[in-house]
Structure formats: C-alpha cells, structure tokens
C-alpha positions as CSV (number, residue, x, y, z in Angstrom):
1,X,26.7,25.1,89.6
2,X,26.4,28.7,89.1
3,X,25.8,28.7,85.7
4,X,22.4,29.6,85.4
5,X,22.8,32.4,88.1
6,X,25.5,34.0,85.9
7,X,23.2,34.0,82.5
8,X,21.5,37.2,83.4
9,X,25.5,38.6,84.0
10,X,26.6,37.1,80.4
11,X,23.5,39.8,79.3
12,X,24.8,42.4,81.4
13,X,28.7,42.5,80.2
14,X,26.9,42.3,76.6
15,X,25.0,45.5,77.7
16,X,28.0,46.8,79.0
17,X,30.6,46.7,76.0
18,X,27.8,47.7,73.7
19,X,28.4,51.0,76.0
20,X,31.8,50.9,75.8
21,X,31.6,50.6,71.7
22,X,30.0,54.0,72.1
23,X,32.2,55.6,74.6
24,X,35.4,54.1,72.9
25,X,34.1,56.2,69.7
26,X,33.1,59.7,71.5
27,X,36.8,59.3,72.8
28,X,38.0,58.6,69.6
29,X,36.0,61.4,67.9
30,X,38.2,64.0,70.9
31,X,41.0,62.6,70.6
32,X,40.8,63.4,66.9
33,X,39.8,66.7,67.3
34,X,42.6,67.4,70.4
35,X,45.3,65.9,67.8
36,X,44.7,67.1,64.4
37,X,46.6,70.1,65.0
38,X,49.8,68.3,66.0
39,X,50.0,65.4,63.9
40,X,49.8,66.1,60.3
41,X,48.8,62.5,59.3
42,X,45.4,63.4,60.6
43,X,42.6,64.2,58.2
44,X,39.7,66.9,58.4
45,X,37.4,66.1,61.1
46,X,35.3,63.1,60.6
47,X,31.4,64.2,60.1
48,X,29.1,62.7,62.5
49,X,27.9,60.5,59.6
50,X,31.2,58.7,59.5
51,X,31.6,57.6,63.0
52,X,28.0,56.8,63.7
53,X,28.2,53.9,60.6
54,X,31.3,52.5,62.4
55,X,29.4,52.1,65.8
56,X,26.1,50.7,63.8
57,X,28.7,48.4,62.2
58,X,30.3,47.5,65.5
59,X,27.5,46.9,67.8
60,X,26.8,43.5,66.6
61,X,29.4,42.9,65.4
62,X,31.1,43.4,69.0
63,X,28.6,41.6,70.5
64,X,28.7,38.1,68.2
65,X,32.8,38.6,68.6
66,X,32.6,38.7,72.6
67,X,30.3,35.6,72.8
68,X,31.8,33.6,70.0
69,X,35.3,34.9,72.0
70,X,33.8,33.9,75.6
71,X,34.6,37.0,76.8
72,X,30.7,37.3,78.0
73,X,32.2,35.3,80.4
74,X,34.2,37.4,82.6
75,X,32.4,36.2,86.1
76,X,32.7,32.4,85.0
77,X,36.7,32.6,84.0
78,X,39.9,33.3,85.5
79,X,41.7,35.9,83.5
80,X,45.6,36.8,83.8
81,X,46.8,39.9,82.4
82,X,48.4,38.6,79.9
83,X,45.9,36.2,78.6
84,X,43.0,39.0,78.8
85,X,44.9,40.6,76.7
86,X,45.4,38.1,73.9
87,X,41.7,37.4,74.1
88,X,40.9,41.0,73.8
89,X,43.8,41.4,71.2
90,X,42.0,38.7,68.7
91,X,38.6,40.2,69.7
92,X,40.0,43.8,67.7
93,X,41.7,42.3,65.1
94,X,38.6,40.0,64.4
95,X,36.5,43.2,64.7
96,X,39.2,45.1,62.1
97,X,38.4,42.5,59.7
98,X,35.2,42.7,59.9
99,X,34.7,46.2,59.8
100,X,36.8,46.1,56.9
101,X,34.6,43.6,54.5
102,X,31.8,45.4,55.8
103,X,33.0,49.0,54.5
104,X,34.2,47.1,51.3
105,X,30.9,45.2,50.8
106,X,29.0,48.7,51.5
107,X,31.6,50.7,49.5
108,X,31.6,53.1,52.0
109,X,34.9,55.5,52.9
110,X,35.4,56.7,56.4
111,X,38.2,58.2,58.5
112,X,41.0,55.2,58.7
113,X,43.1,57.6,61.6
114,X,39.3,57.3,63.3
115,X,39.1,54.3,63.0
116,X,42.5,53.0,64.0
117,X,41.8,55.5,67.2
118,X,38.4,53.7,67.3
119,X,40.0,50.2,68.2
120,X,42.7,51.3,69.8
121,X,40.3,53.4,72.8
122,X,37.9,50.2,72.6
123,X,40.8,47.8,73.3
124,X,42.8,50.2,77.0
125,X,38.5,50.2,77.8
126,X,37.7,46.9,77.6
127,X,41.0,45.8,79.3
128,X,40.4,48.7,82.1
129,X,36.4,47.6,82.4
130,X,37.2,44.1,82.8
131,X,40.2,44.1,85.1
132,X,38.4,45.9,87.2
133,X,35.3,43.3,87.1
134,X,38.0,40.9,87.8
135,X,39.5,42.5,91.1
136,X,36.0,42.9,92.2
137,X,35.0,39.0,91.7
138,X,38.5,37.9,94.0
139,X,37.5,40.7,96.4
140,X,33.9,39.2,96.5
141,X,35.5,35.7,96.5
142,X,37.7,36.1,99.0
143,X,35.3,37.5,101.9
144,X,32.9,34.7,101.1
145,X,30.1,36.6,98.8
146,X,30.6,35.1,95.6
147,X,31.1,31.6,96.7
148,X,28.1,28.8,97.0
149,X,27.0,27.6,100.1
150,X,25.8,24.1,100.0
151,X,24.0,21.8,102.3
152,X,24.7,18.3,101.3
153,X,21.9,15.2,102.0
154,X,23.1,11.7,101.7
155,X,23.1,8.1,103.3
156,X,25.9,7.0,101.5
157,X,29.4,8.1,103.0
158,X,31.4,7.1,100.1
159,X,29.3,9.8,98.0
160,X,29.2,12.2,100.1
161,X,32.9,11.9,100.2
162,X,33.6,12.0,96.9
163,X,31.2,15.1,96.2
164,X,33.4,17.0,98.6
165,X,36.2,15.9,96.8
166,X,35.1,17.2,93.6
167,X,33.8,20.4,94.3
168,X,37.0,21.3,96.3
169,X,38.7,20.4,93.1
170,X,36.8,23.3,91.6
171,X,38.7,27.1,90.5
172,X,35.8,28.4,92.6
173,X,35.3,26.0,95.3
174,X,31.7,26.0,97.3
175,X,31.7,26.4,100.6
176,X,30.3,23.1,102.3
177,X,28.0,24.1,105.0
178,X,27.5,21.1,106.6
179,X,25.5,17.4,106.0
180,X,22.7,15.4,106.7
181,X,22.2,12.2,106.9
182,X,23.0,8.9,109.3
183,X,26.4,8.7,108.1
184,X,28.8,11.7,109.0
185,X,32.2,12.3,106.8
186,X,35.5,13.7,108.5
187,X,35.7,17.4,107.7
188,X,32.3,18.1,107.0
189,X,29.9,19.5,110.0
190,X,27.4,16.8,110.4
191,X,23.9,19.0,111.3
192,X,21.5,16.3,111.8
193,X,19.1,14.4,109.7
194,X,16.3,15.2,107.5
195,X,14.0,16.6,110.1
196,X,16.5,19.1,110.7
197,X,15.9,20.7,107.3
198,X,13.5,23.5,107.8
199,X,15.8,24.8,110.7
200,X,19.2,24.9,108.9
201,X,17.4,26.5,106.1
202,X,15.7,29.4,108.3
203,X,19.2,29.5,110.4
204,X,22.4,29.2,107.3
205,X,22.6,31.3,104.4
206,X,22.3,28.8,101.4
207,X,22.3,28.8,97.7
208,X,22.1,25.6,97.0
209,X,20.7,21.8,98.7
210,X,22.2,18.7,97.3
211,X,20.3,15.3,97.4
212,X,22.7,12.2,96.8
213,X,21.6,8.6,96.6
214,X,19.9,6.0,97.4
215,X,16.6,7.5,98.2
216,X,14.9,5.3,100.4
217,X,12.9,7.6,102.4
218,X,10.7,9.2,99.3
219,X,8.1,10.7,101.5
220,X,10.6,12.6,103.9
221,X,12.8,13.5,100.4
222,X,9.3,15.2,98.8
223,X,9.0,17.0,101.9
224,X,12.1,18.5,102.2
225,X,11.5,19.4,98.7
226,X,9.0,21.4,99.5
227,X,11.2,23.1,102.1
228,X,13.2,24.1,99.5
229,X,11.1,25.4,97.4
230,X,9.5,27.4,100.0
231,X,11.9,29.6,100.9
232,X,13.0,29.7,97.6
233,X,16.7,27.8,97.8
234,X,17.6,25.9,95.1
235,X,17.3,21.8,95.0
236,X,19.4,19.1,92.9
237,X,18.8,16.1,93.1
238,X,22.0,13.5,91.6
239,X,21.0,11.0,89.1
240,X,21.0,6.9,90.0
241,X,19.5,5.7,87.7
242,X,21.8,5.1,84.6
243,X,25.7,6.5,84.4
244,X,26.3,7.1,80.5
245,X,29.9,7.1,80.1
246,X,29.7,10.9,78.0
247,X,26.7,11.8,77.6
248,X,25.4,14.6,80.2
249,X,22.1,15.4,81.4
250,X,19.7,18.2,81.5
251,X,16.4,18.7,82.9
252,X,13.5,20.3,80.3
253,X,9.8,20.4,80.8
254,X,8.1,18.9,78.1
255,X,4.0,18.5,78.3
256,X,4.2,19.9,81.6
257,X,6.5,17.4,83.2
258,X,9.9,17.4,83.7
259,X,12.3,14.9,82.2
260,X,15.9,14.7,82.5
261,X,17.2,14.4,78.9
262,X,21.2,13.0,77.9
263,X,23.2,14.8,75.6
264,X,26.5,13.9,74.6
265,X,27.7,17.2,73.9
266,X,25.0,19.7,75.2
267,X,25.1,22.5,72.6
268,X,23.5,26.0,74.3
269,X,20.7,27.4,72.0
270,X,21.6,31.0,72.4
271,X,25.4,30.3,70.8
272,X,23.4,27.5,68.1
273,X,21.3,30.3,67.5
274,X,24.8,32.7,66.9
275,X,26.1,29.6,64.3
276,X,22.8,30.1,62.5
277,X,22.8,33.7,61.9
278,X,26.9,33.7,61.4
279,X,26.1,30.8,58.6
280,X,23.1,32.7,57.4
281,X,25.1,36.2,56.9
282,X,28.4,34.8,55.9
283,X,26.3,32.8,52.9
284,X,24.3,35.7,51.8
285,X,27.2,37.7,51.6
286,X,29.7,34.9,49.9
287,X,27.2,34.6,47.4
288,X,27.1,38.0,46.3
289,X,30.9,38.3,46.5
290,X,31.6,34.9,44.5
291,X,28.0,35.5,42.1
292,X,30.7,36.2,39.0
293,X,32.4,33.1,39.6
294,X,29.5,31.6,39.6
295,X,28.6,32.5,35.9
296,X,31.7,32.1,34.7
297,X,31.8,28.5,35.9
298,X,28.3,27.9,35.1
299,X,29.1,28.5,31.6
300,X,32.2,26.4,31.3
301,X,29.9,23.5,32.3
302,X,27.7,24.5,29.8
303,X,29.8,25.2,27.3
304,X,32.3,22.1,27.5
305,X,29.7,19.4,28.9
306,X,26.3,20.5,28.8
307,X,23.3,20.4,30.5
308,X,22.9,20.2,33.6
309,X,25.1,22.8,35.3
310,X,24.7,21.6,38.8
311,X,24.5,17.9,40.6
312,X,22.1,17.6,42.7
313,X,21.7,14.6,45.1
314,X,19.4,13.9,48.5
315,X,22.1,13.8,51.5
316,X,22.0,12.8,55.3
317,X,21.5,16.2,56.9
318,X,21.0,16.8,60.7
319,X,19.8,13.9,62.7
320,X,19.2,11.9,59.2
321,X,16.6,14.6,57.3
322,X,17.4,14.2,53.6
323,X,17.8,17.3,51.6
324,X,19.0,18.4,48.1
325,X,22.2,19.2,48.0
326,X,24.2,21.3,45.2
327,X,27.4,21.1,43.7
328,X,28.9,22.3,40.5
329,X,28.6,18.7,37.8
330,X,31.9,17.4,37.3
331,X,31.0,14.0,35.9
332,X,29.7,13.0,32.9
333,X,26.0,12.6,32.7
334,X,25.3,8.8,33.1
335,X,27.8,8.7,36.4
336,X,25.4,7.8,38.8
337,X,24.3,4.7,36.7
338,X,28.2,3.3,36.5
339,X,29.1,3.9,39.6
340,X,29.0,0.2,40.3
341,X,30.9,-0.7,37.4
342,X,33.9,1.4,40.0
343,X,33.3,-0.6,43.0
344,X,36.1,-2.8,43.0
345,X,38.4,0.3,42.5
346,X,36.7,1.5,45.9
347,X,40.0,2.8,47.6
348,X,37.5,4.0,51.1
349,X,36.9,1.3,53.7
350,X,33.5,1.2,55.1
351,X,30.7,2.2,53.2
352,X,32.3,5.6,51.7
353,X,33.0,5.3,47.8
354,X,36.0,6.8,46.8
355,X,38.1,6.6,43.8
356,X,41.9,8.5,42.8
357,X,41.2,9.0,39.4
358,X,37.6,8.5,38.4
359,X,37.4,7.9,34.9
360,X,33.3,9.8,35.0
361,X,35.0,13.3,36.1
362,X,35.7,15.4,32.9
363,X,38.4,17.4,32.7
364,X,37.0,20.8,33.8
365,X,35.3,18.9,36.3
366,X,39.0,17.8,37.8
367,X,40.1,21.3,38.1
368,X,36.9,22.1,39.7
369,X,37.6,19.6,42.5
370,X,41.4,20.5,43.0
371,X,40.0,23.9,43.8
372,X,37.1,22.6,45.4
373,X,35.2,25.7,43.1
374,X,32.5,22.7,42.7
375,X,31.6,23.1,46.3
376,X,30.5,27.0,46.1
377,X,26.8,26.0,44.8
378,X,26.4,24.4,48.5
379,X,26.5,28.4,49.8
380,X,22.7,28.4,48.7
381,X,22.1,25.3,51.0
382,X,24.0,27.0,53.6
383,X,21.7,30.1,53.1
384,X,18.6,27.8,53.6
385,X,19.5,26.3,56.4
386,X,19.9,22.8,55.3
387,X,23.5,22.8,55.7
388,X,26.2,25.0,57.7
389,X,29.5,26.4,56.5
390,X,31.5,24.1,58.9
391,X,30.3,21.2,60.1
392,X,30.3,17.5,59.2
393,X,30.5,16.2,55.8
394,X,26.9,14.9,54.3
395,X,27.2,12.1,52.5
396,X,24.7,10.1,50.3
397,X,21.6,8.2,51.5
398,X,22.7,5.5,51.1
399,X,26.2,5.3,52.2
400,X,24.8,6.6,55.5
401,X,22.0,4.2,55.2
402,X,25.7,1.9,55.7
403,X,26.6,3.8,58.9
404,X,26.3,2.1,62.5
405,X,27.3,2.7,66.3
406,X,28.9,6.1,67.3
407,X,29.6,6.5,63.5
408,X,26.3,8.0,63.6
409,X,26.6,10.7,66.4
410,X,27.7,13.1,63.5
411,X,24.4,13.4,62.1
412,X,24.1,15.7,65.5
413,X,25.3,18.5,63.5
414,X,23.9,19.8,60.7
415,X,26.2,19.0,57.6
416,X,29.2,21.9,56.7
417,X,30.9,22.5,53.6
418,X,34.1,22.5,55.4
419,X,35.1,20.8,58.7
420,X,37.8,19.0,60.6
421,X,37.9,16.3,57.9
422,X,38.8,18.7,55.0
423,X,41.3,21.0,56.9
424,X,43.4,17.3,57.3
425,X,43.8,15.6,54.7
426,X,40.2,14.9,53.4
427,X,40.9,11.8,50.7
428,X,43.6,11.1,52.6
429,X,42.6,10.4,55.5
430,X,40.6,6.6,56.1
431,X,37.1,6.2,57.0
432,X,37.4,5.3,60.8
433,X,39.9,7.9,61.1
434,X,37.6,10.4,59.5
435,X,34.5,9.1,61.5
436,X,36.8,9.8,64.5
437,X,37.4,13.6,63.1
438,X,33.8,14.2,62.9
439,X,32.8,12.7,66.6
440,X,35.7,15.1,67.4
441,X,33.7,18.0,65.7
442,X,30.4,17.0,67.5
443,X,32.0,16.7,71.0
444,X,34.2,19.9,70.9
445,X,31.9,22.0,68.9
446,X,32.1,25.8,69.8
447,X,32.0,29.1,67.7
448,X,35.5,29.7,68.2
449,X,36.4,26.0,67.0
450,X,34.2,26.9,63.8
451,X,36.4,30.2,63.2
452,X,39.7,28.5,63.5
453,X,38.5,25.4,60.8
454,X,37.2,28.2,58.5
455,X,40.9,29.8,58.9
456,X,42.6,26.2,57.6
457,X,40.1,26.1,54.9
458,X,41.7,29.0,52.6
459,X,45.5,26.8,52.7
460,X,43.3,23.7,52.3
461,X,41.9,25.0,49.5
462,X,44.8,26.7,47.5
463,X,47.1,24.1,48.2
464,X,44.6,21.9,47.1
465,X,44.9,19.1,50.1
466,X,43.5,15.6,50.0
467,X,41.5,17.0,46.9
468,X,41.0,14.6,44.6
C-alpha cells in the first residue's frame, strides 16, 4: 500500500549512506592519525590520494550493495538487532571484496590499517544511523503518524469483510477509518453511503479510498472519483474482472490510457536496471581477467581440431528473441548434421537432447565441459546484453520451438550462463524437474538470489557437477 509513498525514502537512505561512506572515512583518516603513535602496526599517514580512491571506489559500490542487500529499505522492514546486524555484516564483507578486486584489477596500493578502520567506522555508523531510523518509525507508528488511514467503499459484506481481515494481518496494519456502502460490517464504523463522500473527505484525515465490487452504480463511482482526485487522496479501485491464480497486476499508461497489465512475477525496473549494469561490469571485467585463458584455449582447439575455434548457434533468448550464442567447439565439425543419428540414445525427456557420452565431443572438448571452460566465450554475450550471468539456460530453436504451457514462462528472463539448474545437478537433473527450477528462478528472482547462485557456481564448477 505504501509502496510508492516510500520510493522517494529508498532515494533518501541511498543519499544518506553515500554520506555516511564519507563520514565513516574522515573518521577513519582521525582515528589514524590519533592512533599511529600508540600502535606500532600503523603505517605513515595515508595521503589524501589514498583515501579519496577508497571512497570513489565505495560510493557505488555501497550504493548497488544496499539495494541489491534491501537495506534501502529500512522504512518498509522490521529490523531486530541482531538481524540488522547480519545484514549490515554481509553488506561490509561484500564491500571488502569488492574493494579488494577493485584495488587488484587497478593495481593500486593503499593503507590496509585505513582501510580495515574504513569498514569498521562505516559498519558502528550504519548500525547507529539506522537503529535510530528504526526507533523513530515505531515511535511514529505507535502515535498513529506512520500508519494508513483508509476509507473503505463496498456493497458486498463478505468483501469488505475479508479486506479488513487482510490488512489487519499486515506488520504495519492500516487504520480502517470507517465504510460506505448499504451493507455495514461488525467492527468497522459504517459512515454512510456514497453521497457522504465529499464530507468524510473534508472532515477525516485519509491516505487512501478503497473501491471494492460489484460496481453497479458507475455514475456515482466516477463521481466520487473525482472527489478523490480533488483533494488529492489517493483512489484504488479492486479488480473483478479476472482472478489469475499468480500473476499480479499493475496499472501503466500506454497511448495515453491506462491499462492494468498482469505479471506473474513483477520485476522493478530500477533493480532490472542494477542486474544489467552488475552483468555488464562483472563481464567486462571477467573478460579481461580470464583474456589468457582465452588464448591459451583458443589455440588448443586450434591446434588439436582445427578450425573453427568457437560454436556458434541461434538460441531462445528473452521472451523468444533468437540470438548467437558462443561457446568454446567441443565437437567435431559435422556434429550438428549427426545429431539425429544419437536420437535414440536421447537420455533427456521432453524435447531437451542429451547424451552421457557423446561420441562427436573430442577429447579436449570433454575436459572443456567437465570444467565448463567451454562456457567463458558466452561472457561476450553477457557483455552485449543478449544474455545475463545468471539466469535461465538458453536452449536451441528448436528444442524451444518443443516447449509448451508454463514451460515457457522462463523465456521471461533473459538467458544466464549459470542458474538454479547448474548449481543442482545440471545433467542430472530431468527435464520437468529442471523446467520447475527455472519457473522457480522466474518467480523468486531478486539480486540477492542472483549473488547466492553465483556463490554455488565456483563448487559447481570445480567439482565438476552434473557436467557431462
């Protein structure tokens, strides 16, 4: 309900620990200076140079950390002590790390003391700043200020009842003002009809007015739309016209009228936007890191099976857009044109071909897919946006041209190199199972789930799981 009144909040606690990046390192940079003289440990005084490339580092980097992490959230969740503190725990330690590739990657030294002081300052801030955002929100909540006030319109008892029920139910409950409507509910002030509107408007503080069905008086509804609107309290109106079993809706003016669209996982663009840029980044700089192994694989192919170096085949990308994707060959040249000699050794139900030991893969090309090195060329498609470092698997045109049903909700996403399906068991794992995996992926997405399936990758990988 309050969602879209706390966006311009999310902003300002984003504002707010960019600040506190800055005043964490000016407390660092004393405390430095007030404790060099006692502990020996401590080096010569970090130049200005030093810690100013740690806070350029650690603005963004912060920033992406505390959204990916939620904590941009702080007047929408309900923090203990103890779980702030793991949250903000995994927000330094994430921050550590990335301050540390990004020192290695710019071979740049700096102070490590500073640095460990740095963190340490950023971490008793951030727990101080927020705990005391937190005391202030119950304070607010508890005298009234911070909880909704609604003004519920219906006919129908049983939804009016059911409403109250619900929101009651919230962490947060709304405070019900009162209803209109011909049918009154026990525990809920009943102020009158629709005619009553404009008065209960001019007389109650409200935030919000909520219109439940059936609407059979259209004209009377419209007008008290326009009461509404003119005094500037907010109107939602609940939907009667289908009930999807998942998908939820949301309300976008397109050609200058409104439409209510169904999603079945609404994604917000701001933290799609944050996958991008984190996909972007984390390919750019994968492929400079890994651009040795690169040759050095490139000319094994070359050198043991020829030309061509890489496979490249259109896949299903997001919402069916074929691109070309890359990998590493690891077949012989005519495998494409034998496949269907293999298909009764098809060990994948449904329309996935999959075979244990596929006489076409050579023997470099084996070790390649153990170590799933053949995969690495797919950072380039990752770095033009066709493709996503986790995300569902693409598969070939036409084994998704095979796909029906819900099978097909993956192609919501765009395609990863990793996802859920590789971090458990990949080959192993049958083709409803795995369809199931990537609906999973679709309806659960957020950045943090993306971090944690890049975490399983690296023992996936080593270990060499489901590879085949």
């Amino acid at each position: 309900m309050l969602a879209s009144r706390n966006r311009p909040l999310r902003g300002l606690i984003l504002v707010l620990d960019g600040l506190l990046v800055i005043g964490a390192m000016a407390l660092a940079v004393g405390l430095h200076h007030a404790l060099r003289g006692r502990i020996a440990a401590l080096k010569e005084p970090p130049r200005f140079e030093e810690y100013a490339l740690i806070v350029y580092l650690s603005v963004p980097l912060w920033l992406a950390l505390v959204a990916m992490l939620g904590l941009d959230r702080t007047f929408e969740r309900v923090w203990t002590r103890w779980s702030l503190a793991r949250d903000l725990l995994k927000l330094h330690l994430a921050a550590l790390l990335g301050l540390s590739a990004a020192m290695f990657l710019t071979q740049s030294t700096i102070n490590r003391s500073l640095v460990a002081l740095f963190l340490g300052c950023s971490f008793v801030l951030s727990y101080c700043a927020r705990s005391a955002l937190s005391l202030w929100q119950r304070y607010q909540h508890a005298v009234g200020q911070t909880r909704a006030r609604l003004l519920v319109i219906g006919e129908d008892s049983s939804e009016l009842r059911e409403l109250v029920q619900r929101s009651a139910a919230e962490s947060r409950p709304p405070v019900v003002v009162g209803q209109l409507g011909a049918s009154a509910v026990p525990g809920i002030p009943h102020l009158g009809g629709l005619a009553d509107l404009e008065r209960i408007l001019h007389d109650e503080p409200l935030d919000h007015v909520l219109f439940l069905p059936p609407y059979n008086r259209p004209v009377e509804v419209a007008a008290a739309l326009v009461a509404c609107e003119t005094v500037g309290v907010s109107a939602e109106f609940a939907i009667d016209l289908v009930q999807p079993s998942q998908a939820r809706p949301r309300v976008l003016d397109l050609y200058g009228r409104p439409f209510i669209a169904f999603e079945a996982a609404p994604k917000p663009p701001e933290r799609l936007a944050l996958k991008h840029a984190f996909d972007w980044i984390a390919s750019l700089l994968a492929l400079i890191v890994f651009a040795p192994v690169l040759v050095v694989i490139a000319l094994a192919i070359v050198v043991t099976m020829g030309r061509p170096i890489f496979f490249v085949q259109p896949r299903a990308g997001l919402y069916g857009r074929q691109f070309r994707m890359l990998k590493f060959r690891t077949m012989i040249k005519e495998a494409e044109a034998r496949q269907h000699e293999l298909a009764a050794q098809n060990e994948m139900s449904g329309p996935v071909f999959k075979v244990t030991r596929d006489p076409r893969v050579t023997r470099l090309g084996s070790f390649l897919r153990r170590s799933s090195l053949d995969e690495l060329p797919q950072l380039v498609n990752v770095f033009l946006g066709s493709m996503s470092l986790v995300g569902p698997r693409p598969l070939p045109i036409r084994e998704q041209q095979g796909i029906r049903g819900w099978h097909r909700r993956r192609l919501s996403m765009k395609p990863g190199i990793t996802g859920i399906w590789q971090v458990s068991g990949r080959n192993d794992i049958d083709f409803e199972a795995w369809m199931k995996l990537d609906q999973q992926y679709v309806d659960d997405w957020s950045l943090r789930l993306d971090l944690a399936i890049l975490a399983k990758t690296v023992p996936t990988v080593l270990f060499g799981r489901g590879a085949r």
